[in-house]
C-alpha positions in Angstrom: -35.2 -44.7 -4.1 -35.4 -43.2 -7.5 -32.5 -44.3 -10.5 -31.6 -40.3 -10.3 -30.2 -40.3 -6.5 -26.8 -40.6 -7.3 -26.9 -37.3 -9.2 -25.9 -33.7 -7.1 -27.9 -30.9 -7.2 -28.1 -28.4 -9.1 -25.5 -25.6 -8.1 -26.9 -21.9 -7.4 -24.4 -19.9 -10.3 -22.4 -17.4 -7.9 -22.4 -13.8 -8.6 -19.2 -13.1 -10.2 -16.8 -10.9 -8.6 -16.2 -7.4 -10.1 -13.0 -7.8 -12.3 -10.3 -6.1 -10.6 -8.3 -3.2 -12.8 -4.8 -4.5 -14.0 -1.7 -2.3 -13.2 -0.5 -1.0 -16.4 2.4 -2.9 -18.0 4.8 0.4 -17.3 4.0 0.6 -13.7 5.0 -3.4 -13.6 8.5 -2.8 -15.2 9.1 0.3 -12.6 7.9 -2.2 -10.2 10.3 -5.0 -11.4 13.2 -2.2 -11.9 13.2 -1.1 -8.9 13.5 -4.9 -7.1 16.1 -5.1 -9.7 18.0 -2.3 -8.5 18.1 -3.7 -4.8 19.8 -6.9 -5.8 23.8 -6.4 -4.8 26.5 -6.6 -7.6 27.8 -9.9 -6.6 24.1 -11.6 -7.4 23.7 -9.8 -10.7 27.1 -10.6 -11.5 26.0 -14.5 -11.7 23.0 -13.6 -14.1 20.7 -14.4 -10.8 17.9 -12.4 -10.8 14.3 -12.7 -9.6 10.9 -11.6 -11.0 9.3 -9.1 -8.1 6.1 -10.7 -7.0 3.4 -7.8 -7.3 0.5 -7.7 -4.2 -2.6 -7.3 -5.1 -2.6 -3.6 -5.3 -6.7 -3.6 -5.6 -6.2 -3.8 -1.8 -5.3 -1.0 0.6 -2.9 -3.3 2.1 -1.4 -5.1 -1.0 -1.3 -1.2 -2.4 0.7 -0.3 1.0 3.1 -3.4 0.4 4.1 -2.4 -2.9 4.7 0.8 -1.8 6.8 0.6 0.8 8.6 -1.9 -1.2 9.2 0.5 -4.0 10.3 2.9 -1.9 12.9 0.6 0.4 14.3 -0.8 -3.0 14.9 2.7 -4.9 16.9 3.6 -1.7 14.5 5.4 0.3 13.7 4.9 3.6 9.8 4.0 3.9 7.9 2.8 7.2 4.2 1.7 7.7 2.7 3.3 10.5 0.2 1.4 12.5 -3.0 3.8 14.2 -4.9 0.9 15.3 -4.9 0.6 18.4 -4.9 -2.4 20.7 -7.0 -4.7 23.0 -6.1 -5.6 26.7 -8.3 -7.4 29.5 -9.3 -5.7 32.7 -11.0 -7.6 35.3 -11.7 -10.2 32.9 -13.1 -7.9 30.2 -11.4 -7.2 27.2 -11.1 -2.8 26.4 -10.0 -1.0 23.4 -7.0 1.4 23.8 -6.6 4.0 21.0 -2.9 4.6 19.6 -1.2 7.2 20.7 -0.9 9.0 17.0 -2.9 11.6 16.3 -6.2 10.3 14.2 -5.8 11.4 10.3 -1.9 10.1 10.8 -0.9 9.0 7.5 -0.1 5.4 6.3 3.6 5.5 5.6 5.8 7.9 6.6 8.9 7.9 3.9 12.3 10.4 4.0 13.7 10.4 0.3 17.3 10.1 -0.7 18.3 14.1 -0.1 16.5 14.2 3.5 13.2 15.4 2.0 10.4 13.3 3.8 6.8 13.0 2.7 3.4 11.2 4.2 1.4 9.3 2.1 -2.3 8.3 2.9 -3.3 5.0 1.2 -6.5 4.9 -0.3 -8.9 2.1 -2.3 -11.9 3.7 -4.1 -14.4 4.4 -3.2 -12.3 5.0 -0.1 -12.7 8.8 0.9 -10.3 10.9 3.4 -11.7 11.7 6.6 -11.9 14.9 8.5 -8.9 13.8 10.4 -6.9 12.9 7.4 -8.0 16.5 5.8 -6.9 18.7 8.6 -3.7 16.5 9.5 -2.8 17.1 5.1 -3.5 20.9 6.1 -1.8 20.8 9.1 1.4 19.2 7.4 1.7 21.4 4.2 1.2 24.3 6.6 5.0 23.5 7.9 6.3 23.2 4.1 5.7 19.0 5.2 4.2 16.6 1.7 1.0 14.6 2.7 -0.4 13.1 -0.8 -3.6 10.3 -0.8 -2.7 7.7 -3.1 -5.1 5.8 -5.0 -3.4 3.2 -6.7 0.3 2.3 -7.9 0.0 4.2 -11.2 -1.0 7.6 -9.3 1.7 6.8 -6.8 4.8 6.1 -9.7 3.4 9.8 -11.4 3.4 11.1 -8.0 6.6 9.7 -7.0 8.6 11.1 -10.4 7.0 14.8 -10.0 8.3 14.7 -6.3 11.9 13.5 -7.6 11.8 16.0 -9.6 11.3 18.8 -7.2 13.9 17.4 -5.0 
């Protein structure tokens, strides 16, 4: 036995991971806004109020999240729709069932104060639509319908005050 056992290896340096991109301070205040807009009268009224706690929107589903969030809390209503599918056992061997939605269905379906209702398809570069999702866009502006890819929360906010707007 050497003097020098005591002493651990030498670590391999990981590869860092690629920084992920902020959201812009102005996106975080719409963000925060709109939590603080779904707060009743009563709580504001006692100077409670609570700092919204961002997801990571580097994510598809942290992206989603604050979405649907922003939506619910500006008074929207905004629902996540699952096309995944499912697993079940027959005879002892597990099968995948497809949903029953149409492939290219969107990620969240969302009807805006005024009964105006859009789809929006959540996407993470470098993340590109599908066929599906193409022809179901198509197929939904064909009827007079909104289907918009979004591809992170700034693009959504933009998105969301040109479609205000038009309401």
């Amino acid at each position: 036995m050497s003097e020098f056992d005591w002493i651990p290896p030498i670590r391999v340096k990981m590869n860092a991971k690629p920084r992920a991109i902020s959201m812009p301070d102005w996106c975080k205040k719409r963000y925060q806004d709109a939590h603080d807009l779904s707060f009743s009268d009563i709580i504001k009224k006692d100077g409670l109020n609570f700092n919204a706690k961002i997801p990571d929107t580097n994510k598809a589903n942290g992206l989603t999240q604050a979405v649907i969030k922003f939506l619910n809390w500006s008074g929207h209503n905004a629902d996540r729709t699952s096309t995944q599918g499912r697993m079940i056992r027959v005879n002892g061997v597990y099968k995948r069932i497809s949903s029953a939605n149409r492939k290219g269905t969107s990620d969240i379906s969302v009807t805006m104060k005024g009964g105006r209702s859009a789809k929006l398809e959540i996407k993470i570069k470098p993340d590109k639509p599908s066929i599906d999702q193409l022809k179901e866009q198509a197929r939904e502006r064909a009827v007079g319908g909104c289907y918009e890819f979004i591809y992170s929360f700034e693009n959504f906010i933009l998105w969301y005050d040109n479609f205000i707007l038009s309401l």
